[in-house]
Predicted model as a PDB file, atoms N, CA, C, CB and O in Angstrom, pLDDT in the B-factor column:
MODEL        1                                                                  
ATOM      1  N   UNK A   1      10.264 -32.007 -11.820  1.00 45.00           N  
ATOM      2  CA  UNK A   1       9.540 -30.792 -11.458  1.00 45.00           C  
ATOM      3  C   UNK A   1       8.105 -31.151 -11.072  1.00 45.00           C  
ATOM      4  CB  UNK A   1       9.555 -29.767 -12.628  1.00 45.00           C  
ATOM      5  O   UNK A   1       7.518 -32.034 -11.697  1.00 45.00           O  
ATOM      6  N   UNK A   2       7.508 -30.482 -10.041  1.00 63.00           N  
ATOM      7  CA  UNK A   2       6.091 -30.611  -9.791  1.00 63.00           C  
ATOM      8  C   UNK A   2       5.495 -30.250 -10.100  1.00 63.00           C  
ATOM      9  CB  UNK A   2       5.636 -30.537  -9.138  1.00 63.00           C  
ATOM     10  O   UNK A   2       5.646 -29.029 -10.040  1.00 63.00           O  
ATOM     11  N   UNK A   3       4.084 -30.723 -10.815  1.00 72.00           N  
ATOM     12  CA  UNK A   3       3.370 -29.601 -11.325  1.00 72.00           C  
ATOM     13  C   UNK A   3       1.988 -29.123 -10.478  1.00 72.00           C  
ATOM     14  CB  UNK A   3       3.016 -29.986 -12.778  1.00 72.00           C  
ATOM     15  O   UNK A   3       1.240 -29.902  -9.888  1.00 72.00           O  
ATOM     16  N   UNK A   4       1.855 -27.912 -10.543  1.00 82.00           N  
ATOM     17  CA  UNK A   4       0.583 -27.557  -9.860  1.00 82.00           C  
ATOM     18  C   UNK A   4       0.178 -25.635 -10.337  1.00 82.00           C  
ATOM     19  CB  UNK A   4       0.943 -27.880  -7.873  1.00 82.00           C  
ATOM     20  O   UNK A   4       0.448 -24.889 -11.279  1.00 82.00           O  
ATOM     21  N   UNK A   5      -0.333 -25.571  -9.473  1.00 79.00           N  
ATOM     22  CA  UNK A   5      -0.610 -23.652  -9.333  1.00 79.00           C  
ATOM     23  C   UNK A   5       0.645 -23.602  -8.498  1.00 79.00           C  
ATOM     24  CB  UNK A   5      -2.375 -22.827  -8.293  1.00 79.00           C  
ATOM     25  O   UNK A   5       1.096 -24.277  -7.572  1.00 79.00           O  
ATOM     26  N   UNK A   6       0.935 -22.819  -9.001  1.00 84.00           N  
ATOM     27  CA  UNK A   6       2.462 -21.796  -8.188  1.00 84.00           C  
ATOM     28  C   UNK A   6       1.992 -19.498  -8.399  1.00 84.00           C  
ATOM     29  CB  UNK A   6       4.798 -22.423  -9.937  1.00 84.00           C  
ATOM     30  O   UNK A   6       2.504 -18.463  -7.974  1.00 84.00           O  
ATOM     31  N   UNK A   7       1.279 -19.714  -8.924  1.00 87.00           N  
ATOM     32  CA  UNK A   7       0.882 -18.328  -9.251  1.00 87.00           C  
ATOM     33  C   UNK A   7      -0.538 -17.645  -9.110  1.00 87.00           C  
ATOM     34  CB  UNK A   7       1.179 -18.213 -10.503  1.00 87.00           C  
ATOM     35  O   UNK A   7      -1.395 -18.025  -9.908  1.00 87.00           O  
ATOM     36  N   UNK A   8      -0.843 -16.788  -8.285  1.00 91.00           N  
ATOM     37  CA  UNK A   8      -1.885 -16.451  -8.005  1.00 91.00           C  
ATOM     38  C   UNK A   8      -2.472 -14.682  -8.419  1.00 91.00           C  
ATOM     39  CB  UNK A   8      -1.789 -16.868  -6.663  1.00 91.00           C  
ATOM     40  O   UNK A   8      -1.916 -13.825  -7.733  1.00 91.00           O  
ATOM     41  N   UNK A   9      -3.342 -14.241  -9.286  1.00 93.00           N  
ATOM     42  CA  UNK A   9      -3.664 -13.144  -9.866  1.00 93.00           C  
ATOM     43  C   UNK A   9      -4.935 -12.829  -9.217  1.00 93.00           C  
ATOM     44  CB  UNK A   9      -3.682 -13.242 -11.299  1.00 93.00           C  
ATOM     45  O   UNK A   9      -5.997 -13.236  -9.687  1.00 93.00           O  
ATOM     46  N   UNK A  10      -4.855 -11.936  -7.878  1.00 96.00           N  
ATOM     47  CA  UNK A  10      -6.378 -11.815  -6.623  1.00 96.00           C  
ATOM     48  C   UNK A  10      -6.267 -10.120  -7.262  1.00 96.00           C  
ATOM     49  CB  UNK A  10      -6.019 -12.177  -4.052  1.00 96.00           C  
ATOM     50  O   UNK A  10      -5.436  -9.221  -7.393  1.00 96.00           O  
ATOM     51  N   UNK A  11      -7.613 -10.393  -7.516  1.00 97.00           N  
ATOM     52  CA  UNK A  11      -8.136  -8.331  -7.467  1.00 97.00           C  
ATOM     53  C   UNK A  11      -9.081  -8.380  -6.484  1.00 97.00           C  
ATOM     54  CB  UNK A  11      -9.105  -7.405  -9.121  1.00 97.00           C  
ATOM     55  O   UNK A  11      -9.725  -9.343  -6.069  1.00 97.00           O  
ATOM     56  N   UNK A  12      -9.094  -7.009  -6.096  1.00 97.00           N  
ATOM     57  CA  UNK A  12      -9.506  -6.490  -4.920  1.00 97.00           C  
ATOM     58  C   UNK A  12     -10.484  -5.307  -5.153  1.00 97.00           C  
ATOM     59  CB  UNK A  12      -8.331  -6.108  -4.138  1.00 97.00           C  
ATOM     60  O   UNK A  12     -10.429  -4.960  -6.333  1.00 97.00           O  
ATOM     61  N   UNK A  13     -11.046  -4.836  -4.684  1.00 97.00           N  
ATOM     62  CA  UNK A  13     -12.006  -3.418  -4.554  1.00 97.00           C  
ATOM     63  C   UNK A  13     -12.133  -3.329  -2.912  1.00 97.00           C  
ATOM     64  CB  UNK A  13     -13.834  -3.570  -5.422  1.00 97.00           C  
ATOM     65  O   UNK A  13     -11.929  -4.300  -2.184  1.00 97.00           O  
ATOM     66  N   UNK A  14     -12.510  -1.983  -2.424  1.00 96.00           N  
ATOM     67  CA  UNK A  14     -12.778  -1.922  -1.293  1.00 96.00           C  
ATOM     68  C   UNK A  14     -14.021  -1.764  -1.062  1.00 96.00           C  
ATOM     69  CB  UNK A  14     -12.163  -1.191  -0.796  1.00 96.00           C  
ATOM     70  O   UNK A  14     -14.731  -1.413  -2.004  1.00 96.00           O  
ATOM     71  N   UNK A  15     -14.493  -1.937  -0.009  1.00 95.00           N  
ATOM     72  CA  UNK A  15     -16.170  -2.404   0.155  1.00 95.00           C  
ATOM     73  C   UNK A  15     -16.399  -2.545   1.695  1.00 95.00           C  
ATOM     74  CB  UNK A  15     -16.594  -4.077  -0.661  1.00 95.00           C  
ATOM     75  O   UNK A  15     -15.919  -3.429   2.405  1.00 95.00           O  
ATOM     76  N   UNK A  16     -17.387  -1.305   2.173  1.00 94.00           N  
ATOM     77  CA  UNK A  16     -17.396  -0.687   3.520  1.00 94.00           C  
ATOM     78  C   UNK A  16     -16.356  -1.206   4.793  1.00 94.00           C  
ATOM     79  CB  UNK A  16     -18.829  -0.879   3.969  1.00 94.00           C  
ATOM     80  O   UNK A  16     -16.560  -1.851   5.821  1.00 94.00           O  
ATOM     81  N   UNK A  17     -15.093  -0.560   4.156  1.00 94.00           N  
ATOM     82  CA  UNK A  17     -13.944  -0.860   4.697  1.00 94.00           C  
ATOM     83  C   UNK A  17     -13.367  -2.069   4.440  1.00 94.00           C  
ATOM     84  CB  UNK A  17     -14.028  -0.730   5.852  1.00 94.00           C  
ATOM     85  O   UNK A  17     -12.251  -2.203   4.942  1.00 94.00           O  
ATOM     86  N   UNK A  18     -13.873  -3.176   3.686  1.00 96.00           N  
ATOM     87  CA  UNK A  18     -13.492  -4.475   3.246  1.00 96.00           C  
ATOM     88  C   UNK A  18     -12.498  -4.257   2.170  1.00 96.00           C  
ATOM     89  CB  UNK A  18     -14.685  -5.314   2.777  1.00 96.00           C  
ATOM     90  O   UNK A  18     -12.402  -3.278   1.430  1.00 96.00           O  
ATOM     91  N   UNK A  19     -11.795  -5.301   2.203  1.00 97.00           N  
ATOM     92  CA  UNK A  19     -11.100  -5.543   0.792  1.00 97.00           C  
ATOM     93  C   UNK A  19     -12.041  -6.986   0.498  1.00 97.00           C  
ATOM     94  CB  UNK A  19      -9.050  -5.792   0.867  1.00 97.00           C  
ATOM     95  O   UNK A  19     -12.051  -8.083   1.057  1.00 97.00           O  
ATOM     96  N   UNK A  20     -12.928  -6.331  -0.827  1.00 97.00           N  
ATOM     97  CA  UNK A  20     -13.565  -7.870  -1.734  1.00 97.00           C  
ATOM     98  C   UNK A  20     -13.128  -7.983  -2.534  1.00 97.00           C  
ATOM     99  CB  UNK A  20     -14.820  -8.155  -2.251  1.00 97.00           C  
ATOM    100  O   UNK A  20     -13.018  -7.103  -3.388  1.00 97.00           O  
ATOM    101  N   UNK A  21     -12.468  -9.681  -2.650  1.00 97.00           N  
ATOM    102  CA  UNK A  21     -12.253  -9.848  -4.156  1.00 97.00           C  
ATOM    103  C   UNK A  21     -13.377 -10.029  -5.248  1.00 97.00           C  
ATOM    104  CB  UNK A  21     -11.470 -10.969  -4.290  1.00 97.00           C  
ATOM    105  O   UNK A  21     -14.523 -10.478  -5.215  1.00 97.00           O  
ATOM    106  N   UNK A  22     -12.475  -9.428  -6.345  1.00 97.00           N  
ATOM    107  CA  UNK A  22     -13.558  -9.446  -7.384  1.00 97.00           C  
ATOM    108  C   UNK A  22     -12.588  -9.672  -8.808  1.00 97.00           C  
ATOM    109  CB  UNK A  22     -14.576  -7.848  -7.359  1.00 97.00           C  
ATOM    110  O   UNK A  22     -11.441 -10.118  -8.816  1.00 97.00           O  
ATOM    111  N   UNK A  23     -13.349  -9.257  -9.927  1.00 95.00           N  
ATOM    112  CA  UNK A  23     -12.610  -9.302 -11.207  1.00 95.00           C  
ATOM    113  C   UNK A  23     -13.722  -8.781 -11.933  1.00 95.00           C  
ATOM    114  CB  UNK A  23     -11.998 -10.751 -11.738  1.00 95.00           C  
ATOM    115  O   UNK A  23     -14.895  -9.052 -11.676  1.00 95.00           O  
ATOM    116  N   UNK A  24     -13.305  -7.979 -12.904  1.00 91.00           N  
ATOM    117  CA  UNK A  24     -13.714  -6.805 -13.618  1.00 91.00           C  
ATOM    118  C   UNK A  24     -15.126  -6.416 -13.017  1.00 91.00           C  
ATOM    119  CB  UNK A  24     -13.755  -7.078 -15.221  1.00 91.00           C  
ATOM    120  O   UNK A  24     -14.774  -6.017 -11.907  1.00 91.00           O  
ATOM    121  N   UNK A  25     -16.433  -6.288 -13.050  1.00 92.00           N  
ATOM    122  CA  UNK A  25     -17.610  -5.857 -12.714  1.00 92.00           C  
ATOM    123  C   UNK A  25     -18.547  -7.257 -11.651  1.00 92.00           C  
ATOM    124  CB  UNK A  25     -18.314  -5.403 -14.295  1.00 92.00           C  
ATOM    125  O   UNK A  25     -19.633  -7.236 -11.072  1.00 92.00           O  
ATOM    126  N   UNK A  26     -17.397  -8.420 -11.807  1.00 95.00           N  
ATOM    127  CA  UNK A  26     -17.749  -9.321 -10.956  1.00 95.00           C  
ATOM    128  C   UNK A  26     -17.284  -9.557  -9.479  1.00 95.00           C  
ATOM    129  CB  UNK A  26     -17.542 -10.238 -11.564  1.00 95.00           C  
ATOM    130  O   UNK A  26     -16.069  -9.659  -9.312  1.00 95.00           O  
ATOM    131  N   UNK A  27     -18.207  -9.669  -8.248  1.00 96.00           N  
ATOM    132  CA  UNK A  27     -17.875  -8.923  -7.238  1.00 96.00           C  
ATOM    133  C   UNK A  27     -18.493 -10.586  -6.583  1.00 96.00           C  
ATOM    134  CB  UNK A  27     -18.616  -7.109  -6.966  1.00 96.00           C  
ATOM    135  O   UNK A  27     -19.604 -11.112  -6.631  1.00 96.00           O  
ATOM    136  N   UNK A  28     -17.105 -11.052  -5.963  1.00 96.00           N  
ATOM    137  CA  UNK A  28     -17.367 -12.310  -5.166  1.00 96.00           C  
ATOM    138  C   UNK A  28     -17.598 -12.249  -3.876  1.00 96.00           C  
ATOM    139  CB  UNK A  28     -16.417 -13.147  -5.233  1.00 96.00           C  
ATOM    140  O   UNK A  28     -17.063 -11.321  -3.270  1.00 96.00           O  
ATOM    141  N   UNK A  29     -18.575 -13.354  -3.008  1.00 95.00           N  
ATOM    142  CA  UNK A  29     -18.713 -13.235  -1.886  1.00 95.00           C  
ATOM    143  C   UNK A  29     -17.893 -14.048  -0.827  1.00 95.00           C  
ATOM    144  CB  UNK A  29     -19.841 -13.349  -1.830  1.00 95.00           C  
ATOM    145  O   UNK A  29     -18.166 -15.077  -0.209  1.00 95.00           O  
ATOM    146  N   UNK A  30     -16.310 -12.871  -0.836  1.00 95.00           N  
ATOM    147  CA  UNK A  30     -15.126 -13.122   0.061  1.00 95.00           C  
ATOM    148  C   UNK A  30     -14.795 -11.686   0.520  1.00 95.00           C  
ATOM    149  CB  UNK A  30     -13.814 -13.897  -0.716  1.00 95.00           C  
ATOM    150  O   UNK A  30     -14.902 -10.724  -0.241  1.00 95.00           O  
ATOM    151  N   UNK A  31     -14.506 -11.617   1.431  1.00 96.00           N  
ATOM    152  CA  UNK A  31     -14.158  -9.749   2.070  1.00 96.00           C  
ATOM    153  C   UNK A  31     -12.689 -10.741   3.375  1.00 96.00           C  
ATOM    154  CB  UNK A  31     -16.544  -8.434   3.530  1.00 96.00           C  
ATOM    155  O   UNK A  31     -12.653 -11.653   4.201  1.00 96.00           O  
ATOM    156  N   UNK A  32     -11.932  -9.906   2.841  1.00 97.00           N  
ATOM    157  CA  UNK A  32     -10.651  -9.780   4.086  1.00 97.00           C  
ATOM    158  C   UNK A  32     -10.450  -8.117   4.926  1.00 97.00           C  
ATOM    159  CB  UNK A  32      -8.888 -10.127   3.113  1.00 97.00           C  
ATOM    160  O   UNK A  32     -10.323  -6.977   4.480  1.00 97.00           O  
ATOM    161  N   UNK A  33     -10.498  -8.668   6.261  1.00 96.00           N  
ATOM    162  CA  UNK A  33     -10.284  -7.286   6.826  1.00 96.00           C  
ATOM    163  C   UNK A  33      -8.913  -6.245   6.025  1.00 96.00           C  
ATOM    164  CB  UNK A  33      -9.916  -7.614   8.556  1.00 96.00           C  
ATOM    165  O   UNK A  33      -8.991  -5.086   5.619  1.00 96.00           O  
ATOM    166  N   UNK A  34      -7.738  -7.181   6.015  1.00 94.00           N  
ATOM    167  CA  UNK A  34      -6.961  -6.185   5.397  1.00 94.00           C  
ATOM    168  C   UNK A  34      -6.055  -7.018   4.095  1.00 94.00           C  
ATOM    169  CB  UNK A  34      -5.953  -5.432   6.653  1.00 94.00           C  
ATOM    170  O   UNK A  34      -6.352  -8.169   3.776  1.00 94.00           O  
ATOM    171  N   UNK A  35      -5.269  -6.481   3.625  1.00 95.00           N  
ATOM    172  CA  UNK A  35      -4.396  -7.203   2.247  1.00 95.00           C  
ATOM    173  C   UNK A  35      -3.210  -7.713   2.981  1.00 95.00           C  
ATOM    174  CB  UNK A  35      -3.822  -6.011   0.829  1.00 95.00           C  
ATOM    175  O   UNK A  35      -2.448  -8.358   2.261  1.00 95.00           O  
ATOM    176  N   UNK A  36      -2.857  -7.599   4.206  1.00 95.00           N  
ATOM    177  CA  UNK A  36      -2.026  -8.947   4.792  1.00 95.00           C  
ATOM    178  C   UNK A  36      -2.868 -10.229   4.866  1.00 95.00           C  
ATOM    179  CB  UNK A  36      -1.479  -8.697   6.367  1.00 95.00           C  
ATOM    180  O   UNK A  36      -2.190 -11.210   4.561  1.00 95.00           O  
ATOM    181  N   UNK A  37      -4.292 -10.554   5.215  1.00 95.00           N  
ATOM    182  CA  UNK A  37      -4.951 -11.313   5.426  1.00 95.00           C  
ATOM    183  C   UNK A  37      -4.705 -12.193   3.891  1.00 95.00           C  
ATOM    184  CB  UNK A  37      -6.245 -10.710   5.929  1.00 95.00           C  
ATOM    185  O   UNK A  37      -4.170 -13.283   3.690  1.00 95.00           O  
ATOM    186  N   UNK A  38      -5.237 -11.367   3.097  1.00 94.00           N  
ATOM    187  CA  UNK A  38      -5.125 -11.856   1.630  1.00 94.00           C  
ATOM    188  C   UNK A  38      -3.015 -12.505   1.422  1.00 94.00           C  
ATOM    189  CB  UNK A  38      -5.706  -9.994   0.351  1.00 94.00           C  
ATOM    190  O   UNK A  38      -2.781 -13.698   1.615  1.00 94.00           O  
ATOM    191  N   UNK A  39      -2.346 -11.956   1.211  1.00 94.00           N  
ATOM    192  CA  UNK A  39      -1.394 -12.077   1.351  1.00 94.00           C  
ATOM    193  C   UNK A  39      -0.783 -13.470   1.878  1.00 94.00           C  
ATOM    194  CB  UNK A  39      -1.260 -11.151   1.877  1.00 94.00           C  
ATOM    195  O   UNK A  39      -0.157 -14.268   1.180  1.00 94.00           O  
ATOM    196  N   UNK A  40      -1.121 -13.622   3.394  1.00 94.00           N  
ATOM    197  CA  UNK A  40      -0.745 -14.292   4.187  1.00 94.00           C  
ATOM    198  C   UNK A  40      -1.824 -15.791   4.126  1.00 94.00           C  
ATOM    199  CB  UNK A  40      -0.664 -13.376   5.421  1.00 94.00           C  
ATOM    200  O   UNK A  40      -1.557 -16.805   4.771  1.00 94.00           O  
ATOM    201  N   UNK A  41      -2.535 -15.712   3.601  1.00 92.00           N  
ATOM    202  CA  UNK A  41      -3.474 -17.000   2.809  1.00 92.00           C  
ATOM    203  C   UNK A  41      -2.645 -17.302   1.731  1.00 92.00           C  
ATOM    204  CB  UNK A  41      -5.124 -16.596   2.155  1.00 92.00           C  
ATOM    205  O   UNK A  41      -2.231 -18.443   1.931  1.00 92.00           O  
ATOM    206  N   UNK A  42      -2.253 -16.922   0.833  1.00 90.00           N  
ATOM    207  CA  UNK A  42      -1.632 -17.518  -0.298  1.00 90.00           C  
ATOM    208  C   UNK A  42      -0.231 -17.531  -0.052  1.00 90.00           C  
ATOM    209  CB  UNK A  42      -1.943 -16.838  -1.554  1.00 90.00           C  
ATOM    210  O   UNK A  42       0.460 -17.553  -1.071  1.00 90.00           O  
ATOM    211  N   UNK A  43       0.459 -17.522   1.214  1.00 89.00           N  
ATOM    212  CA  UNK A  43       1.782 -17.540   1.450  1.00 89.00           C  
ATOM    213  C   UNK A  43       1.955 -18.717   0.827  1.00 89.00           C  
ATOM    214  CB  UNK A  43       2.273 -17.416   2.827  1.00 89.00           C  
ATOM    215  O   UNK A  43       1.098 -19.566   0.583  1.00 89.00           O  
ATOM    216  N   UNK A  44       3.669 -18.735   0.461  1.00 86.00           N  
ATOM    217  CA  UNK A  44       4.095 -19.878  -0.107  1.00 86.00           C  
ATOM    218  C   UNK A  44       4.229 -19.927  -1.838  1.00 86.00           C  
ATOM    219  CB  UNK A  44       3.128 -20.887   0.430  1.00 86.00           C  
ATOM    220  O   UNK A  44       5.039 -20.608  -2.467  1.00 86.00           O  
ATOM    221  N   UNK A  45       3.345 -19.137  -2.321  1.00 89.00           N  
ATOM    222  CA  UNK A  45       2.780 -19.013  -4.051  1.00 89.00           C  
ATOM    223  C   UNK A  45       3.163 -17.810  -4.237  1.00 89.00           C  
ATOM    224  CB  UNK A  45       1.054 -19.147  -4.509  1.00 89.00           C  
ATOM    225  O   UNK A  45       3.543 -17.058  -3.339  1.00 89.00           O  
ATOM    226  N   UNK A  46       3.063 -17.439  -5.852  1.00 92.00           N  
ATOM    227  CA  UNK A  46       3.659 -15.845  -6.015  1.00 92.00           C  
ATOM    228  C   UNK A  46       2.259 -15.158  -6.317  1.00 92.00           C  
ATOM    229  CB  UNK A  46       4.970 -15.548  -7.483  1.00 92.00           C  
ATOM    230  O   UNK A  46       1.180 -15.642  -6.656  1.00 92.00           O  
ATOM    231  N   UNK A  47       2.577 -14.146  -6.125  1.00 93.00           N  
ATOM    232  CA  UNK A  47       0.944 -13.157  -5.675  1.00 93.00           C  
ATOM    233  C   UNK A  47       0.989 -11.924  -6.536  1.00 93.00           C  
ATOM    234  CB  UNK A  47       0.812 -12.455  -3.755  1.00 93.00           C  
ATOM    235  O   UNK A  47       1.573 -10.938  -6.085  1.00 93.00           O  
ATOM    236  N   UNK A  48       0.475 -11.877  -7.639  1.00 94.00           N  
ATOM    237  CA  UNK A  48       0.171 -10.286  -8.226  1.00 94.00           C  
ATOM    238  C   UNK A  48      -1.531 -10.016  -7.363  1.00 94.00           C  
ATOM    239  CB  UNK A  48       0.026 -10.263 -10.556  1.00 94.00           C  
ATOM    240  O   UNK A  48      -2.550 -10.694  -7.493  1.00 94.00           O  
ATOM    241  N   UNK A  49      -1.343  -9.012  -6.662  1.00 95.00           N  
ATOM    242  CA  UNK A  49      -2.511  -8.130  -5.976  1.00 95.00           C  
ATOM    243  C   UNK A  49      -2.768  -7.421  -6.847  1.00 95.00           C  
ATOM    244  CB  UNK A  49      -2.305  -7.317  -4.763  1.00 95.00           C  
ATOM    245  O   UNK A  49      -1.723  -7.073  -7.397  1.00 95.00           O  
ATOM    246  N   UNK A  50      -3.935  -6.842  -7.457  1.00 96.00           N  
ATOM    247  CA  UNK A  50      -4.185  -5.451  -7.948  1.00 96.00           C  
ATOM    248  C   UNK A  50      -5.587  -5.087  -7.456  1.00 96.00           C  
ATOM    249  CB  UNK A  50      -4.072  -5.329  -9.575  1.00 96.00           C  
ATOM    250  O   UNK A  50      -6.566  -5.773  -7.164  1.00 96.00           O  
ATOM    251  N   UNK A  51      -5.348  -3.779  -7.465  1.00 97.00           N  
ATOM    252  CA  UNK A  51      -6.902  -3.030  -6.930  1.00 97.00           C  
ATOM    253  C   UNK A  51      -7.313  -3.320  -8.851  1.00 97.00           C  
ATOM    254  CB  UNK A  51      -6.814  -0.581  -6.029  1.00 97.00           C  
ATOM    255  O   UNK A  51      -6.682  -3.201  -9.902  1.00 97.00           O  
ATOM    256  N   UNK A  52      -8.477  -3.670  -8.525  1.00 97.00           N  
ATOM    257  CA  UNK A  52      -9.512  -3.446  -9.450  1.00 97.00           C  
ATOM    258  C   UNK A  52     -10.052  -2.671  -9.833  1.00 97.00           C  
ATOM    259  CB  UNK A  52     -10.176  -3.797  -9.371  1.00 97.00           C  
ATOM    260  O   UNK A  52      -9.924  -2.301 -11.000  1.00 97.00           O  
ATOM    261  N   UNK A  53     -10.888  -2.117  -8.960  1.00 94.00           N  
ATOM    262  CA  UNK A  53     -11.385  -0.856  -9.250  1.00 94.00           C  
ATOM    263  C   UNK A  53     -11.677   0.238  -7.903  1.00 94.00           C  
ATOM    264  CB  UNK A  53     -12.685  -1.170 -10.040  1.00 94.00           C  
ATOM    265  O   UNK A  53     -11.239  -0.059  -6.791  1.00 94.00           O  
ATOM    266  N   UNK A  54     -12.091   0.918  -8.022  1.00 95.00           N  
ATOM    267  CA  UNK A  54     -12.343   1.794  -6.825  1.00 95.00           C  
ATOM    268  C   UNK A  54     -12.205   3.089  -7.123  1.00 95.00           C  
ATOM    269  CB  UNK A  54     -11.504   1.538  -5.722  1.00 95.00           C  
ATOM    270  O   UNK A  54     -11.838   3.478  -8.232  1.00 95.00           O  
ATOM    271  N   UNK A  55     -12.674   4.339  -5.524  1.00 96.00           N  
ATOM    272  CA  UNK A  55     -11.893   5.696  -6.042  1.00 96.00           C  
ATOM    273  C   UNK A  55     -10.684   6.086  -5.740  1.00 96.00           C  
ATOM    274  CB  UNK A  55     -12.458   6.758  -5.720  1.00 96.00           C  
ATOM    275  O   UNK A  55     -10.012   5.278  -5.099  1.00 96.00           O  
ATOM    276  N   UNK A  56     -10.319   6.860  -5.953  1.00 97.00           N  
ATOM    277  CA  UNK A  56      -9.154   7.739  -5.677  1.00 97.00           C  
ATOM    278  C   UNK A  56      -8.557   7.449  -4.173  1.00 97.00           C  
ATOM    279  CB  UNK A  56      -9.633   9.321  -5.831  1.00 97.00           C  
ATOM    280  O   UNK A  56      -7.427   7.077  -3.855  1.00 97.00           O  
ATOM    281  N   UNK A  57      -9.544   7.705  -3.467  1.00 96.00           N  
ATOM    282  CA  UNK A  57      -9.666   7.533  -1.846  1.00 96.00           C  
ATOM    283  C   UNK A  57      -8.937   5.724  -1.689  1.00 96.00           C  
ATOM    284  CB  UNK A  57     -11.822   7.714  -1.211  1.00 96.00           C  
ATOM    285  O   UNK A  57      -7.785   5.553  -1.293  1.00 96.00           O  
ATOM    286  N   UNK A  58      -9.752   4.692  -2.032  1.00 96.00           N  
ATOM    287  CA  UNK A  58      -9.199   3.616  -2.137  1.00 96.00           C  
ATOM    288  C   UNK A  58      -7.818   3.035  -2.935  1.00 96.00           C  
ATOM    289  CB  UNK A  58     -10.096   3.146  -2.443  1.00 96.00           C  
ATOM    290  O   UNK A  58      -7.232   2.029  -2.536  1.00 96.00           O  
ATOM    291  N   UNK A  59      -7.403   3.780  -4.069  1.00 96.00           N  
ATOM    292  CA  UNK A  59      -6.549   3.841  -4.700  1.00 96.00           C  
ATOM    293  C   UNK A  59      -4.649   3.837  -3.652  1.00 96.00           C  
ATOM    294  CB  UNK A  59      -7.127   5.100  -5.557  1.00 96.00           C  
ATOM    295  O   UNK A  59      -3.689   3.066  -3.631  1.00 96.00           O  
ATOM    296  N   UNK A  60      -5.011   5.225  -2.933  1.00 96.00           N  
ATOM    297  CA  UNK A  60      -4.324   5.692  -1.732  1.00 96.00           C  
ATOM    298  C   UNK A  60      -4.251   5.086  -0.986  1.00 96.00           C  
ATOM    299  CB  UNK A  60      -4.599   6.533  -1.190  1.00 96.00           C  
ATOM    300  O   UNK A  60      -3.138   5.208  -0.476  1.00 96.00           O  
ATOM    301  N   UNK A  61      -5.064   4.107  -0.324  1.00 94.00           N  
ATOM    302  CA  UNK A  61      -5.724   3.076   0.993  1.00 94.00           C  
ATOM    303  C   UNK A  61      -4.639   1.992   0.162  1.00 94.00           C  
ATOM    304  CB  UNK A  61      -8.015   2.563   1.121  1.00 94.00           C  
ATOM    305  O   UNK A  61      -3.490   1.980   0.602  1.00 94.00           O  
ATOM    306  N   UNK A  62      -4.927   1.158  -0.922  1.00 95.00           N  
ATOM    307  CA  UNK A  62      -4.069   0.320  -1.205  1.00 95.00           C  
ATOM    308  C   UNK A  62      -2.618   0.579  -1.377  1.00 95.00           C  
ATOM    309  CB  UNK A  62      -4.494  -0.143  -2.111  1.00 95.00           C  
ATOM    310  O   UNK A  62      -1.808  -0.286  -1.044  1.00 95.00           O  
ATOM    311  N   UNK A  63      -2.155   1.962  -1.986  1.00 94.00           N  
ATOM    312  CA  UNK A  63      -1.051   1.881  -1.936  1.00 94.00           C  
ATOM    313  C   UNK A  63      -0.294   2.048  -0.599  1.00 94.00           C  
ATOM    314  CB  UNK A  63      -0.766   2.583  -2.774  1.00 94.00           C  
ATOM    315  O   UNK A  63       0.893   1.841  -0.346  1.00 94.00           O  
ATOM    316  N   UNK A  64      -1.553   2.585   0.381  1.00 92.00           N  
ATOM    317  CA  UNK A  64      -0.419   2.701   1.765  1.00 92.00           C  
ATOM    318  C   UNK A  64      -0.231   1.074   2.212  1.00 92.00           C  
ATOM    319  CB  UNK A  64      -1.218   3.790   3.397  1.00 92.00           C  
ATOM    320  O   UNK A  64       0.848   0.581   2.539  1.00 92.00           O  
ATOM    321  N   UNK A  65      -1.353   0.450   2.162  1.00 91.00           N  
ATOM    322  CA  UNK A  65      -1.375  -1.553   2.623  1.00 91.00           C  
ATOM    323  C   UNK A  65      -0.261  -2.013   1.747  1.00 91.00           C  
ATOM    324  CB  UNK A  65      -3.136  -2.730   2.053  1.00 91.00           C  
ATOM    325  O   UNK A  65       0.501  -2.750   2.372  1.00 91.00           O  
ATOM    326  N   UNK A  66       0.079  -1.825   0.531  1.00 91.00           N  
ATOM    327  CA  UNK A  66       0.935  -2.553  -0.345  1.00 91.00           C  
ATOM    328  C   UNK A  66       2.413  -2.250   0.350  1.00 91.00           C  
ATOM    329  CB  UNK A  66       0.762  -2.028  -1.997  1.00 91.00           C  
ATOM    330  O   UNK A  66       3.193  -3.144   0.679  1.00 91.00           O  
ATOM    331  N   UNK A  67       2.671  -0.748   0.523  1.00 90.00           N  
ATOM    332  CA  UNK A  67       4.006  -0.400   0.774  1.00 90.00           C  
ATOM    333  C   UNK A  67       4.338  -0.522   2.525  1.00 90.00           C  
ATOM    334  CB  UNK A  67       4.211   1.177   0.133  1.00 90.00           C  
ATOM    335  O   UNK A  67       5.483  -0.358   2.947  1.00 90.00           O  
ATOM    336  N   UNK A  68       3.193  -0.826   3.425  1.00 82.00           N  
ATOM    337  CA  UNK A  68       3.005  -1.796   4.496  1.00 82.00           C  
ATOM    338  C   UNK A  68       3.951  -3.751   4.331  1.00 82.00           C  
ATOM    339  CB  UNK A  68       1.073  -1.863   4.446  1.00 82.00           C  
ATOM    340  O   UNK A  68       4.939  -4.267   4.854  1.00 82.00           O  
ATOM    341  N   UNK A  69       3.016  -4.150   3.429  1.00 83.00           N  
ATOM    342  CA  UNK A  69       3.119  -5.572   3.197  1.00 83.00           C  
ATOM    343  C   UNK A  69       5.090  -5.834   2.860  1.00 83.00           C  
ATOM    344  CB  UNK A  69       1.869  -5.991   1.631  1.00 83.00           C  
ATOM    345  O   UNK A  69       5.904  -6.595   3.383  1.00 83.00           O  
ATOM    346  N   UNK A  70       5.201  -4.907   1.887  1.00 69.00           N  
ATOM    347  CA  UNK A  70       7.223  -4.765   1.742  1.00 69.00           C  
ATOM    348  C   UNK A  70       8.093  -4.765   3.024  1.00 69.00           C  
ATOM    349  CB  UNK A  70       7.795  -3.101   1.038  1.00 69.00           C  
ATOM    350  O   UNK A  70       9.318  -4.679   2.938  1.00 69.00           O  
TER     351      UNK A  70                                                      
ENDMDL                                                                          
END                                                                             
């Protein structure tokens, strides 16, 4: 067996139309136009996406990109 990263855990927030990753109140300087972009970078590995944080409005925005990406 090989060993390496095989598993990838990316959070997201949206950010003037960006998707930035981040993790809990920490907000990194990476922005993808959309969550295929994100997606399609870590092809190959298994991918839990989650929105992080955001409003309601963004909440909706991700679930329409997620049920896109299927």
């Amino acid at each position: 067996m090989e060993l390496g990263v095989q598993y990838f855990d990316v959070r997201v927030r949206k950010d003037r139309g960006k998707w930035r990753i981040c993790h809990g109140k920490v907000d990194f300087n990476i922005t993808y136009e959309s969550l295929r972009d994100i997606v399609d970078l870590f092809s190959g590995y298994k991918l839990r996406l989650i929105l992080e944080r955001g409003t309601l409005w963004d909440e909706e925005d991700f679930k329409f990109w997620v049920r896109d990406l299927s």
